[in-house]
N, C-alpha and C positions, 0 to 999 in steps of 0.2 A: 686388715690385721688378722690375716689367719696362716695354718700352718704350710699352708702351699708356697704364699709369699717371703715366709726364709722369721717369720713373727715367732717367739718363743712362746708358746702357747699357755704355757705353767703363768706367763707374766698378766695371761685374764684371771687368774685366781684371786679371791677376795682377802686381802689383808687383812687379819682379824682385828689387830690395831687402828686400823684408818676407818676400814671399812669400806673401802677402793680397793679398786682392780689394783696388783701390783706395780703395772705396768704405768701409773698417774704418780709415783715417784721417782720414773725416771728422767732424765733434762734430756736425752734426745732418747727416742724408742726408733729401734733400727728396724727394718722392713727390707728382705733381697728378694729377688727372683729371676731367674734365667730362659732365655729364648735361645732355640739355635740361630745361629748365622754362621752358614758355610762361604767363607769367603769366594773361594775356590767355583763355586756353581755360582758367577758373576759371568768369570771370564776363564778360557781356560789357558789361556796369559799372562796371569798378573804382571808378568815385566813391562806389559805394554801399557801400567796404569801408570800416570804420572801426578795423580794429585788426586783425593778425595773429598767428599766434604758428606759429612755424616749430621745434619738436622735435628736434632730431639724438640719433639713439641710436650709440652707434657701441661694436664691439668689436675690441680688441687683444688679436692672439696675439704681436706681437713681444716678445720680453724687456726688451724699451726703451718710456719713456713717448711718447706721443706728445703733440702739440700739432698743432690743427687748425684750419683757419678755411676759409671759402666768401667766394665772391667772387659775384655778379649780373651779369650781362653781355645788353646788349641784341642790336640786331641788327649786326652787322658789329663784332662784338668789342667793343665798347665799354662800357668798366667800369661801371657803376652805383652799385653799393652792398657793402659789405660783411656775413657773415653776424652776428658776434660786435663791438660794439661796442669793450667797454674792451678783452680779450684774447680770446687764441684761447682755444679748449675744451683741458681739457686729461685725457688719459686716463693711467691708469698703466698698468705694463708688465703684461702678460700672465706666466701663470708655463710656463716650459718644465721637461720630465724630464730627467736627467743626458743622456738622447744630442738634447736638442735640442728635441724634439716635443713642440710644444705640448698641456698638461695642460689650465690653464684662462685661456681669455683673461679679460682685462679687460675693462669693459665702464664707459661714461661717458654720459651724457646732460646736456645744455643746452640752453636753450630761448632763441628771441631774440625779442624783441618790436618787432612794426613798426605805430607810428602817423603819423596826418599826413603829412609832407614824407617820411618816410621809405617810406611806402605809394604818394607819386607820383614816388619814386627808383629803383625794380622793378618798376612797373607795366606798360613796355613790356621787361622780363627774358625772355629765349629763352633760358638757361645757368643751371648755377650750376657754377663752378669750385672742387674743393676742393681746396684744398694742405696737405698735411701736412709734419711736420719730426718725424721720429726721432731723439730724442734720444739718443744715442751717446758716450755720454761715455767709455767705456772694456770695448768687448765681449768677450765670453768667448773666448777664441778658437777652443775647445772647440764656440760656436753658429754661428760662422761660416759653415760649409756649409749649417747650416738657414735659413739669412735667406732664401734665397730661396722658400724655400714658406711663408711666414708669411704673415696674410692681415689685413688689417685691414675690415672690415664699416661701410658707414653705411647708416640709413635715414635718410628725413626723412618726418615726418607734419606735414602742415598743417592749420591751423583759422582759420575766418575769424570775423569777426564783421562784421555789414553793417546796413543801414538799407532797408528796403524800398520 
């Protein structure tokens, strides 16, 4: 939860009323952050790819599930494609110890599959955007201090399949 990952920083500020970070009234607290992927420096072909399969393994320490989805972004921002077709991915909570500190995160993996139109929807992709949503339905308040060292992990592995 910091300003690098896409977090709205003002939302760590202490509500005078509660007495909570602002951010412990929200029911999902969003979190993005972007990595390049040049599609392009795969192959310098892509007609010759005929199916993809893009892996997300991702692990959560928050106490709260998450929900994730990636975005595709060519050159000059511009959207493309989505990672997760029907929904986003969704991970469970991580378990924390009574003062907070993460024991054992959770861990989720999904795979998305790209054929056809969807292979020449990412083909000119320099990004991928991931946004998440923390689910927050009602936190401990007890964890409250430790949100901010909680850490959520993705990789992505790719595979192609092509035509020579």
């Amino acid at each position: 939860m910091n300003e690098a990952s896409g977090f709205n920083m003002a939302l760590l500020d202490t509500n005078d009323l509660t007495g909570n970070p602002y951010w412990v009234d929200l029911l999902n607290i969003p979190i993005e952050g972007s990595t390049d992927f040049n599609f392009r420096s795969f192959f310098a072909a892509p007609e010759q790819i005929t199916r993809i399969l893009i892996r997300v393994n991702a692990t959560n320490e928050f106490p709260e599930a998450i929900k994730l989805q990636a975005y595709f972004y060519g050159i000059n921002g511009v959207p493309m494609d989505s990672m997760f077709i029907e929904d986003p991915m969704h991970i469970r909570p991580g378990n924390v110890n009574d003062s907070g500190e993460p024991v054992r995160p959770s861990s989720g993996r999904q795979d998305a599959v790209f054929t056809g139109e969807r292979i020449d929807n990412i083909q000119n992709c320099t990004a991928i955007s991931f946004r998440l949503l923390i689910d927050n339905p009602d936190p401990d308040p007890d964890l409250i201090p430790s949100y901010p060292t909680y850490h959520i992990d993705i990789q992505l592995g790719v595979m192609f399949q092509f035509i020579l």
